[in-house]
N, C-alpha and C positions, 0 to 999 in steps of 0.2 A: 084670502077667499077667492080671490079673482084667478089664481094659480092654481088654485083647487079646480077651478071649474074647468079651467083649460086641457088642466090634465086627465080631467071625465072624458071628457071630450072628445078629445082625441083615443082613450081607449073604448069609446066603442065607436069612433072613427075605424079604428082599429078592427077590431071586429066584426063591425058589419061589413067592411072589406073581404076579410076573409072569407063569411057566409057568402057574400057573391061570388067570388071565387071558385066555391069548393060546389055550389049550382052551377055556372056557369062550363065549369071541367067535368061534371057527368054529365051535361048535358051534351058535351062535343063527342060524336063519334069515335070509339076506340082507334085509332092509329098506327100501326105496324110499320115503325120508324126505321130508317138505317141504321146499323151500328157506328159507333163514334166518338171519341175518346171525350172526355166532361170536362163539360168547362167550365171556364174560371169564369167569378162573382165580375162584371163589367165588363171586359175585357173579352170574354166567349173562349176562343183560341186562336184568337192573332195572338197570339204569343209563341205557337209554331208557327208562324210565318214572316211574321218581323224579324228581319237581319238574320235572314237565311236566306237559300234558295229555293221560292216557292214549291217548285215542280218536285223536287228534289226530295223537299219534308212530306211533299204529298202522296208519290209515289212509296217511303218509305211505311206513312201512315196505311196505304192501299195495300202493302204487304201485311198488315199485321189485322186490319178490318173487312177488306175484300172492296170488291169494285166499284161498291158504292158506300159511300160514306157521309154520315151527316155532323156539320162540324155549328159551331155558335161563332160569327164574327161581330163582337159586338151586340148588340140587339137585333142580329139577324140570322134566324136559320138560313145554314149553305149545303149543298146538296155536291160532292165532289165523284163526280162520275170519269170513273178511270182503266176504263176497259173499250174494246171497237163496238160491244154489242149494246154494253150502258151507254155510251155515246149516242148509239142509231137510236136508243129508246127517247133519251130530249132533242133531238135533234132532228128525227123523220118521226118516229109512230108519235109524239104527243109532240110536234113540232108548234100546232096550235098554242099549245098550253103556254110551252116557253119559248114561244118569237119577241116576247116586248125582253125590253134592257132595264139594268135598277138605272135613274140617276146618281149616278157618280159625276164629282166635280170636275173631274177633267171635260166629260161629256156636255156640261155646262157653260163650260167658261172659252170654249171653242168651236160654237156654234155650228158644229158643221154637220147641216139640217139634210141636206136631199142628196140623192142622190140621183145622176142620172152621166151617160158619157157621148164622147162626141171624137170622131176619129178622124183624123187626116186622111189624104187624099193617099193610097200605100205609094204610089210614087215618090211623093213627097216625102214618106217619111222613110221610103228604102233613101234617100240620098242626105238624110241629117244623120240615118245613122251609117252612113258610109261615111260621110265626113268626120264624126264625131272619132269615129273607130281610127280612122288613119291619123288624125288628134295624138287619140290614146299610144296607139302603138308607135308611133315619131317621138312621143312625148319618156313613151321606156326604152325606147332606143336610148334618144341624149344623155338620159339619165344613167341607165348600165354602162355607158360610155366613161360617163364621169366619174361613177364608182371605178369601173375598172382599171383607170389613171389612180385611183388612190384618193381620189379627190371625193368630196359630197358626203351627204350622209346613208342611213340604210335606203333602201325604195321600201315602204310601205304600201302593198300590194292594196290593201283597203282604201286606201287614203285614192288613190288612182282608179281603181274602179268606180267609188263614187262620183270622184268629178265625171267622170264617162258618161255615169247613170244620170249626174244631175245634169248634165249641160246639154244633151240628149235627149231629156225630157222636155226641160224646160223651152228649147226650142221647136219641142211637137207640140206641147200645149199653150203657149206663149210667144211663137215663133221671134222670140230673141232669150237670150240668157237672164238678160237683167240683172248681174253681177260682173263686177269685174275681178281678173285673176290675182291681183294683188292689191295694196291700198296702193303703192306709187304706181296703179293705173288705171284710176277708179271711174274715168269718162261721163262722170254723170251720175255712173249708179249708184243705187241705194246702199248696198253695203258689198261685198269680198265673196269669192267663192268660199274661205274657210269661214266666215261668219253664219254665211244662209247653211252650210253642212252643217254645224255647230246646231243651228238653232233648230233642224228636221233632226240631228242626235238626239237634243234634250226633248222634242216632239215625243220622238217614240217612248224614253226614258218616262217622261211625266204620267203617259198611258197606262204603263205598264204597273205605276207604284201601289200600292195598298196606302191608302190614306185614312188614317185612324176619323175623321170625321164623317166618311161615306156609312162608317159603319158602328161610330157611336156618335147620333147627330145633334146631341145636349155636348161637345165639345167639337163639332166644329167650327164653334165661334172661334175658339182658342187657333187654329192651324196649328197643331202642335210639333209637326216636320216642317213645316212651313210649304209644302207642296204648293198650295191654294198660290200662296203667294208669285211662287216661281210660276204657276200658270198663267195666272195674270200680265205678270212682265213678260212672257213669252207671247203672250195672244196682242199685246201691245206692238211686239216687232214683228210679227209677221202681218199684223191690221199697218204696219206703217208700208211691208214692202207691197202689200197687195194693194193698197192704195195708189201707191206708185204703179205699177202694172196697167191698170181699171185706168188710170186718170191719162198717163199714154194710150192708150188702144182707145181712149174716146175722143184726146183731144186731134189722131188720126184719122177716125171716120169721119168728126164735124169739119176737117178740111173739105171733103165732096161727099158728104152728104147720099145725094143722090146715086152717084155711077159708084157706091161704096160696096163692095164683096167682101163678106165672113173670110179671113183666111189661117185662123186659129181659133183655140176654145174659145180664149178670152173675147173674142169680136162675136160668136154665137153667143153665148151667153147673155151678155149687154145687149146686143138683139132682142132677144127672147126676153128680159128684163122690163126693155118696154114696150114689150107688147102687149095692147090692152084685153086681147080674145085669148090670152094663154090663161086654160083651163087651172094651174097651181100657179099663184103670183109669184115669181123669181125676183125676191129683196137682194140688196148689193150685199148683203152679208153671205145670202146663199153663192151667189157667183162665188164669193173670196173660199166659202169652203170647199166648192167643190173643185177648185185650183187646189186646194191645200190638199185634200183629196188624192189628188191625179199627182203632184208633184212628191207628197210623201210614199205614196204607194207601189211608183213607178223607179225609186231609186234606190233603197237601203234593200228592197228584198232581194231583186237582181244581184247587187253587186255581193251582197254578204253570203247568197247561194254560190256565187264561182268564188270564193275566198276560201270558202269550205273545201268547196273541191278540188281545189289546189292543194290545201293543206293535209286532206285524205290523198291524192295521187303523186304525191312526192314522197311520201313512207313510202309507196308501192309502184316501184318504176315500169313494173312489167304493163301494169297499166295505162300508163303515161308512150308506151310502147307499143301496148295494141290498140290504143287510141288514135294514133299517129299512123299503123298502119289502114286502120278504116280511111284513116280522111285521104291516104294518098291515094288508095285504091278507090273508095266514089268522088273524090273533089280531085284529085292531083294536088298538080304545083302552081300552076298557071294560072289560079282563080282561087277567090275568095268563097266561104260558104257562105248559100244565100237561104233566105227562110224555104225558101221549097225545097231544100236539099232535108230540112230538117227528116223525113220519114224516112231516108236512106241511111242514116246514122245511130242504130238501133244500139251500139254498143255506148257512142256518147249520154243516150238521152239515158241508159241505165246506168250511167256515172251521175247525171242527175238526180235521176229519182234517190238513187241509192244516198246521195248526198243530204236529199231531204229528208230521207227517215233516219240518219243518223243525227243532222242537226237540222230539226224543224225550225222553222221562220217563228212559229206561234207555239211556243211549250206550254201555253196556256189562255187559252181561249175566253175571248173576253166573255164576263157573266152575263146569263140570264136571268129572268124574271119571270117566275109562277104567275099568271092571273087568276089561276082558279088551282082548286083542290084537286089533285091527282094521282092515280093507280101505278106505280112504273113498277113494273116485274115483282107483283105484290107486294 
C-alpha cells in the first residue's frame, strides 16, 4: 500500500513538473540561438574537447557552423566566438555584458584578487637587465664551447631563455632571485631555479585545463582528473615561497624602521598593506598574488615569443640575414641595442609581430561571463 502511494506520487511529482515547465518555456521570449552541434545527455560537448587540442576542435567546428557557435559544457551554455568581428562584438560593443568571469577552480584556489603595478626606477632596471643579459650570453658561450669539444649535452634554447626571464624579473620585482642555481648551492634559499620554473610551467598548465567539475558542478566533489587536487599542492608551494619572500623584505625594514625606503615591489606593497587610510585594504594574500602576477606574467611570454622566432628564422636564413644587416646599419658593432633604439628596427619588430600571429601566446582566451540577456549580431 505504502509503495502504491509512493509511486502516485511521484507520477504527478512527475507531471506537474512538466506543466511548469512547458508555462514556464512559452513564457520565455523566443531566442534566435547560434548554430551548434547537440549535445550529449550530461556531459553537453566536452567530449570535443577532452584529450584534444581545444583551439584546434574549435576552429574545425567554426569551419562547419560559422563564427559563432553555441556549444553545451556540461550544464552550461558556451558561446564560441571565432572570428576579429565576433570577438570586437563581446569584447568592445557588449563589453558591459561580458566583463565578469565564471568561477573556475583554478581561479579559486589561487587567490590572485587585485590587480594593480609598480615600476622600478628605468635606470635600475636598464642595468639588472644588462647584467642578467651578459649572464645569458657568457652562460651560451661556455656552454656552445663544451658542445663544440664533443663534451655536454644539447643547449635547450628554452630552458635559457627562461632562466634570463625568470632571474631578471624576479630581481625587478623582488630585487633578489630567491632561488638558488642548483641544489649543491642552495645558500639559504627556498628551493632551485629548475624547481620555481617547474612550478610557473605547471602554473600556466593548471590555467589552461578544462576541469570536468567547473562545468558539471554535482561532480566536483569527485575531482575526477584530479586537477583540484594538483592546484592545491601547487598553491601550497608557491604560499611557502612567498612567505619566504614577505617575511625577508619585513624582517629588512624592521631593522630601521624609520630611515627605511621602498626599493622593490615587495617593500611597496607591505607599505601599502599597512596602511590604515588606503582606500582598498591590501591582505597578505593580495601582495603574494600580485608577486605571482608580475613573476608569471613577466617570464614564460617573453621567453616562448623569441623561441618561436628563432624557430621561424632558421627555416629562413635570408631573414636571419636582413635582420643582421638592420642591426649593423642602425646599432653597428660597437654597442649593444638599448630600448630607445627599439623604433629604428622596423624590420625586427615585424619578425615579432609576425611571430605572434603565427604562434599566439593565448590560443584561447580565458571565459567570460553573461550577466544579463543579450543581442550580438542578431
Amino acid at each position: 500500500m505504502e509503495a502504491s502511494w509512493l509511486v502516485s506520487a511521484f507520477i504527478w511529482l512527475a507531471f506537474l513538473f512538466i506543466i511548469i515547465s512547458t508555462i514556464i518555456h512559452y513564457r520565455r521570449p523566443e531566442q534566435n540561438l547560434p548554430p551548434g552541434p547537440k549535445p550529449w545527455p550530461i556531459i553537453g560537448n566536452l567530449n570535443l574537447l577532452i584529450g584534444s587540442i581545444p583551439p584546434q576542435s574549435l576552429h574545425l567546428l567554426s569551419q562547419k557552423y560559422g563564427e559563432l557557435i553555441q556549444l553545451k559544457f556540461g550544464s552550461y551554455p558556451v558561446l564560441v566566438a571565432s572570428s576579429p568581428e565576433m570577438a570586437k562584438q563581446f569584447l568592445k560593443t557588449h563589453d558591459t555584458v561580458f566583463a565578469s568571469r565564471p568561477a573556475l577552480a583554478a581561479g579559486r584556489l589561487e587567490r590572485f584578487i587585485l590587480q594593480r603595478s609598480f615600476a622600478l626606477n628605468d635606470s635600475i632596471r636598464m642595468n639588472i637587465r644588462t647584467e642578467e643579459r651578459n649572464n645569458f650570453l657568457s652562460r651560451l658561450y661556455a656552454l656552445s664551447e663544451v658542445r663544440m669539444n664533443g663534451c655536454g649535452k644539447p643547449i635547450v634554447l628554452r630552458e635559457q631563455l627562461s632562466r634570463f626571464s625568470l632571474s631578471s624579473i624576479t630581481r625587478m620585482v623582488l630585487s633578489n632571485k630567491y632561488f638558488s642555481e642548483s641544489k649543491c648551492d642552495d645558500q639559504g634559499s627556498v628551493m632551485t631555479l629548475d624547481e620555481l620554473q617547474g612550478l610557473l610551467d605547471q602554473w600556466f598548465l593548471l590555467n589552461g585545463v578544462i576541469n570536468i567539475g567547473d562545468w558539471i558542478p554535482w561532480l566536483s566533489f569527485l575531482d575526477l582528473q584530479g586537477y583540484v587536487k594538483q592546484m592545491k599542492d601547487l598553491y601550497k608551494k608557491f604560499d611557502r615561497f612567498h612567505e619566504y619572500v614577505l617575511d625577508y623584505h619585513k624582517s629588512k625594514r624592521d631593522v630601521n624602521v624609520k630611515d627605511f625606503v621602498p626599493k622593490d615591489m615587495a617593500d611597496v606593497l607591505l607599505q601599502l598593506s599597512e596602511d590604515p587610510n588606503l582606500g582598498v585594504k591590501l591582505t597578505r594574500d593580495c601582495v603574494k598574488g600580485l608577486m605571482q602576477d608580475l613573476l608569471a606574467g613577466g617570464t614564460d611570454t617573453s621567453s616562448t615569443t623569441v623561441e618561436w622566432a628563432f624557430h621561424e628564422i632558421i627555416k629562413k636564413p635570408y631573414i636571419i640575414e636582413k635582420a643582421t644587416e638592420e642591426l649593423d646599419r642602425v646599432i653597428g658593432r660597437e654597442r649593444w641595442v638599448e630600448e630607445n633604439d627599439f623604433h629604428k628596427l622596423p624590420y625586427i619588430e615585424a619578425i615579432i609581430k609576425e611571430t605572434l600571429r603565427l604562434h599566439p601566446l593565448t590560443t584561447l582566451l580565458p571565459p567570460h561571463f553573461a550577466i544579463e540577456d543579450c543581442n550580438v549580431s542578431g
